[in-house]
VOGU-3710 file (C-alpha; in Angstrom, 3 decimals, decimal comma):
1> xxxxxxxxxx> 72,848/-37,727/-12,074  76,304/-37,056/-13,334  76,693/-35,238/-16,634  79,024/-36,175/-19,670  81,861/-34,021/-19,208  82,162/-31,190/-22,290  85,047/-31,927/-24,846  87,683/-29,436/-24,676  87,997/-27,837/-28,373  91,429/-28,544/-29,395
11> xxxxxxxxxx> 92,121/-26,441/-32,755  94,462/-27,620/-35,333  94,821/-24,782/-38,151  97,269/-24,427/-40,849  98,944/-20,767/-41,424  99,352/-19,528/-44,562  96,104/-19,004/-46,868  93,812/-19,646/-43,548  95,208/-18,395/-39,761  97,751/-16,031/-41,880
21> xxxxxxxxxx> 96,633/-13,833/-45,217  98,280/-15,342/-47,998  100,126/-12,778/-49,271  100,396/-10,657/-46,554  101,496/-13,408/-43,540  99,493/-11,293/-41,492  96,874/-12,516/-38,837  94,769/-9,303/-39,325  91,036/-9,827/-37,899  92,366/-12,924/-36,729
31> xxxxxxxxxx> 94,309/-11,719/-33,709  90,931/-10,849/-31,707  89,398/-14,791/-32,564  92,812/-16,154/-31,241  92,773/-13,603/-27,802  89,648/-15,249/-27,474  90,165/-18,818/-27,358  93,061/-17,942/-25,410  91,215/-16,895/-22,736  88,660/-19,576/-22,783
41> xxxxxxxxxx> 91,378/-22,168/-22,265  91,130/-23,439/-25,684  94,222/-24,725/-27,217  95,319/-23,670/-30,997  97,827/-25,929/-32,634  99,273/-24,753/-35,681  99,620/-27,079/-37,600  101,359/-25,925/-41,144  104,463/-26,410/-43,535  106,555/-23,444/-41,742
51> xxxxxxxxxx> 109,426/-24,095/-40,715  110,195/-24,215/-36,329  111,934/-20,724/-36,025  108,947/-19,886/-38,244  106,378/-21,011/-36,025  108,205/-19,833/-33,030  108,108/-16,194/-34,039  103,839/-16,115/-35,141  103,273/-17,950/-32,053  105,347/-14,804/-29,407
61> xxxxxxxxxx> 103,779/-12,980/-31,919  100,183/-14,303/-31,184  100,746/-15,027/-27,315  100,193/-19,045/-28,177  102,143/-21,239/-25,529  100,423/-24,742/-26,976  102,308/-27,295/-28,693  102,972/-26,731/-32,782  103,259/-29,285/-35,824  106,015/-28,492/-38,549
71> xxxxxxxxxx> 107,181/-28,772/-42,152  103,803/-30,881/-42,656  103,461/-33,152/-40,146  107,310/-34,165/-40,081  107,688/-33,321/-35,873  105,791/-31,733/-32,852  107,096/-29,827/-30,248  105,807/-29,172/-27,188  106,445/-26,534/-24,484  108,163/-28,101/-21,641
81> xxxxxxxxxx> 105,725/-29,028/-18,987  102,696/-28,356/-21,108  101,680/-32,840/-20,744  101,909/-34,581/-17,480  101,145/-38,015/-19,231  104,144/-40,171/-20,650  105,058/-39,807/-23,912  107,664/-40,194/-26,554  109,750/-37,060/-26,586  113,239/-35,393/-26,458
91> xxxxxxxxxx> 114,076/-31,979/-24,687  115,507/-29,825/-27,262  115,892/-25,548/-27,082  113,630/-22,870/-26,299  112,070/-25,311/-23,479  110,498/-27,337/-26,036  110,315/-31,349/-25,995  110,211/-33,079/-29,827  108,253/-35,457/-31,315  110,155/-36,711/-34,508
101> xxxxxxxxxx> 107,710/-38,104/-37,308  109,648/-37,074/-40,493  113,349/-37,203/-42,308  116,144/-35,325/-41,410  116,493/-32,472/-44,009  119,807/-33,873/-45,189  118,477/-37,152/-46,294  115,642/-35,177/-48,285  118,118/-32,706/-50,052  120,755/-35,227/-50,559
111> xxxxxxxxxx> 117,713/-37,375/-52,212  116,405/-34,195/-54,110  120,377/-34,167/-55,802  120,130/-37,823/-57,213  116,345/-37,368/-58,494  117,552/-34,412/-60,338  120,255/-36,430/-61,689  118,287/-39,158/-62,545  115,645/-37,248/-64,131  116,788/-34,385/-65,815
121> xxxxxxxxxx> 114,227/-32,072/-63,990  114,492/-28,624/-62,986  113,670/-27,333/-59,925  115,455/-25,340/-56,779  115,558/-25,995/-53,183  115,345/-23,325/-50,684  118,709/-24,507/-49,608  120,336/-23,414/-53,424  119,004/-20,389/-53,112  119,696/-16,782/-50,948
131> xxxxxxxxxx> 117,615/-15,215/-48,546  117,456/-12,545/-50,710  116,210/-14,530/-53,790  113,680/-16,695/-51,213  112,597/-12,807/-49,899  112,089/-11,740/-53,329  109,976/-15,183/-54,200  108,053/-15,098/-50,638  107,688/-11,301/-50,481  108,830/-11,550/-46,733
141> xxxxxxxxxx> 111,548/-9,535/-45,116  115,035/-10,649/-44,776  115,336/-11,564/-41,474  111,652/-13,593/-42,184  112,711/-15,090/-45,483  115,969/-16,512/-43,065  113,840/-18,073/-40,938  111,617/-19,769/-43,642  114,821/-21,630/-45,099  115,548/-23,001/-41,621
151> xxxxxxxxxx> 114,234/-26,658/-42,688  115,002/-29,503/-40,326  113,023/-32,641/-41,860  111,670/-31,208/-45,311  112,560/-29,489/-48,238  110,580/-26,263/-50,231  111,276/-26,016/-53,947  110,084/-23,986/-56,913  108,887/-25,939/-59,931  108,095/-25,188/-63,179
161> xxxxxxxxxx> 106,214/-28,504/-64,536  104,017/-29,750/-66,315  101,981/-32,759/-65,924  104,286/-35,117/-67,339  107,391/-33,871/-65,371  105,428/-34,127/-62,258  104,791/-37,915/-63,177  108,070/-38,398/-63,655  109,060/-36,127/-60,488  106,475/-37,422/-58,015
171> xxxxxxxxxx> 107,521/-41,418/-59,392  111,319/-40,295/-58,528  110,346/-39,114/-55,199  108,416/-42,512/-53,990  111,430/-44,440/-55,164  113,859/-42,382/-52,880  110,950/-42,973/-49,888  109,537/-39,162/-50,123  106,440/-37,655/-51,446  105,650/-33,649/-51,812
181> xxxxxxxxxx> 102,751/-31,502/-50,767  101,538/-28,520/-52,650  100,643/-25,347/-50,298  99,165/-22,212/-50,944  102,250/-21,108/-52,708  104,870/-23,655/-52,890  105,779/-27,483/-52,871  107,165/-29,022/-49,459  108,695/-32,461/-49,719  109,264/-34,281/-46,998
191> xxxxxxxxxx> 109,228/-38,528/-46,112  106,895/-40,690/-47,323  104,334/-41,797/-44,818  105,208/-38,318/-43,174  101,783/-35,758/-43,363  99,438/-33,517/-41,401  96,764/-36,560/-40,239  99,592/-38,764/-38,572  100,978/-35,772/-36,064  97,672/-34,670/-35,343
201> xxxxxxxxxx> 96,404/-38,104/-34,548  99,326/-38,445/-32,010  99,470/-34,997/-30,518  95,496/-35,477/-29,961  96,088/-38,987/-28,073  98,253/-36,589/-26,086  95,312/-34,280/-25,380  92,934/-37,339/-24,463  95,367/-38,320/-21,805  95,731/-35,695/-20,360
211> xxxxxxxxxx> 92,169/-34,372/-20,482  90,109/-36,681/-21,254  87,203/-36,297/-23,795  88,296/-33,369/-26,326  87,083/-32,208/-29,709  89,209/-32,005/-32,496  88,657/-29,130/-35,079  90,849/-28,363/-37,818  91,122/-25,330/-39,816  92,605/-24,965/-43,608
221> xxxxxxxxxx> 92,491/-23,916/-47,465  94,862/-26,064/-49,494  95,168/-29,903/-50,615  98,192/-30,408/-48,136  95,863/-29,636/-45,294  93,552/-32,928/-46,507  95,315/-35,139/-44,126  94,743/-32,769/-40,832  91,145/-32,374/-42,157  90,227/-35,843/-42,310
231> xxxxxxxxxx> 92,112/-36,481/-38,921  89,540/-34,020/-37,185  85,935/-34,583/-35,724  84,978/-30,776/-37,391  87,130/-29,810/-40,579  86,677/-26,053/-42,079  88,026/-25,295/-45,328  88,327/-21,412/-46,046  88,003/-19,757/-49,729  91,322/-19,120/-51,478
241> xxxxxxxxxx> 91,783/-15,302/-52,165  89,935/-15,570/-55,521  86,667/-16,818/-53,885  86,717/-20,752/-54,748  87,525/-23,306/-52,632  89,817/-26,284/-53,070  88,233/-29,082/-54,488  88,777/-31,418/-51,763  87,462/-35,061/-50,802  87,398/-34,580/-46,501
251> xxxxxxxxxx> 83,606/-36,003/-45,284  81,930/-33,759/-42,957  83,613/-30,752/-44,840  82,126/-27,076/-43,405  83,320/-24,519/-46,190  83,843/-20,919/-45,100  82,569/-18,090/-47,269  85,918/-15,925/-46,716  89,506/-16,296/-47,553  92,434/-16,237/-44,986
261> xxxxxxxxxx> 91,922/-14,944/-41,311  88,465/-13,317/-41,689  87,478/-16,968/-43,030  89,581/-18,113/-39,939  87,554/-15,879/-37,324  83,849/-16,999/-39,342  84,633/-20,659/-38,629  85,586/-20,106/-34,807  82,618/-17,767/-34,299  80,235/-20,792/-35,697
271> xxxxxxx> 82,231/-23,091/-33,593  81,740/-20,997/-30,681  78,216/-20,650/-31,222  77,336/-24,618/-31,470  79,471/-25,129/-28,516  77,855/-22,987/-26,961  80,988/-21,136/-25,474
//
């Protein structure tokens, strides 16, 4: 009798506010869940509005060698090697291929400089700003905060509206073809068209190629994780720091009882346990 081969788990989390404490930007309890999967073959794609050099340094950091999703959807990248099947993809540094999804930065900030013209708004972009005032904002080091303001397709600015303004703002921003996505902390804006759900969808065609049957799962606490959620067979939504969740609309929805990485490692144990792994 031959069996129905088991889905490989393929694990799509965001970072900060869920894989990453939220204030901190530290794995914590985390780093044993991820050791784990590691070693079980299971891949973890992160899947967040960090920036490349970003990414790059949590996933040395973390021992992760699987592809990664940037600045919120807007490009993958994938270790070179890592997919046998064909695909759609550039060599680029570090021995990484790219997927591009998104807008070059440039186009985005130049954009950003006519809606603020047009508008009257106030608001910064990373790019205006030092690494020592984005340090102070973030409360990461230096050398961190650097790396952070190292956008390629998006742009992360620092508001102060209300709901009018962001009418007005978020009208501006469709009529220059770009939309922005709140975070745990900040506001990301980036193409419009470009989110979470469209380079997960691809980068998982890429898994089912090249594996066959596979499981998505996708991990996260804030509205700009919505479109990865929906794009996964099991979404988990962690608590936020003050013990709510998001109020979300993602069907099939599992919330976590715990914020950050200890809600992180909850939702892999239960994984682990109904897979049976």
């Amino acid at each position: 009798m031959n069996r129905t081969p088991t889905p490989l788990p393929v694990i799509f989390t965001d970072l900060d506010g869920t894989l990453l404490d939220l204030h901190t930007y530290d794995p914590g309890p985390a780093r044993e869940a991820v050791a784990r999967l590691q070693e079980r073959g299971i891949p973890i794609v992160f899947c967040s509005s960090k920036t490349r050099a970003e990414q790059l340094s949590y996933r040395r950091q973390l021992g992760i060698r699987d592809p990664f999703i940037v600045e919120n959807g807007a490009t993958i990248f994938i270790p070179r090697g890592y997919f046998t099947v064909p695909r759609e993809a550039r060599p680029t540094s570090h021995g990484l291929e790219v997927i591009e999804l998104g807008r070059p930065a440039a186009e985005i900030r130049r954009a950003l400089r006519e809606i603020r013209k047009e508008t009257g708004l106030s608001f910064r972009g990373y790019h205006e700003m030092t690494v020592e005032e984005v340090a102070e904002l973030t409360g990461l080091p230096p050398e961190a905060a650097r790396r952070a303001m190292t956008r390629e397709y998006s742009e992360t600015i620092i508001v102060d509206f209300g709901p009018a303004d962001w009418q007005r703002f978020n009208a501006a921003l469709v009529a220059h073809g770009l939309v922005c996505f709140a975070g745990g902390r900040f506001h990301t804006v980036v193409g419009l068209g470009t989110d979470k759900g469209q380079a997960v969808h691809r980068l998982a065609e890429l898994y089912r190629q090249q594996h066959g049957a596979i499981l998505t799962v996708g991990l996260g606490d804030s509205p700009n994780d919505v479109p990865m959620l929906r794009a996964v067979d099991r979404p988990f939504l962690v608590q936020r720091p003050d013990g709510t969740w998001e109020s979300v609309d993602v069907p099939g929805l599992v919330p976590i009882p715990a914020p950050g990485p200890e809600g992180w490692c909850m939702a892999v144990e239960q994984l682990l346990t109904q897979l049976a792994l």
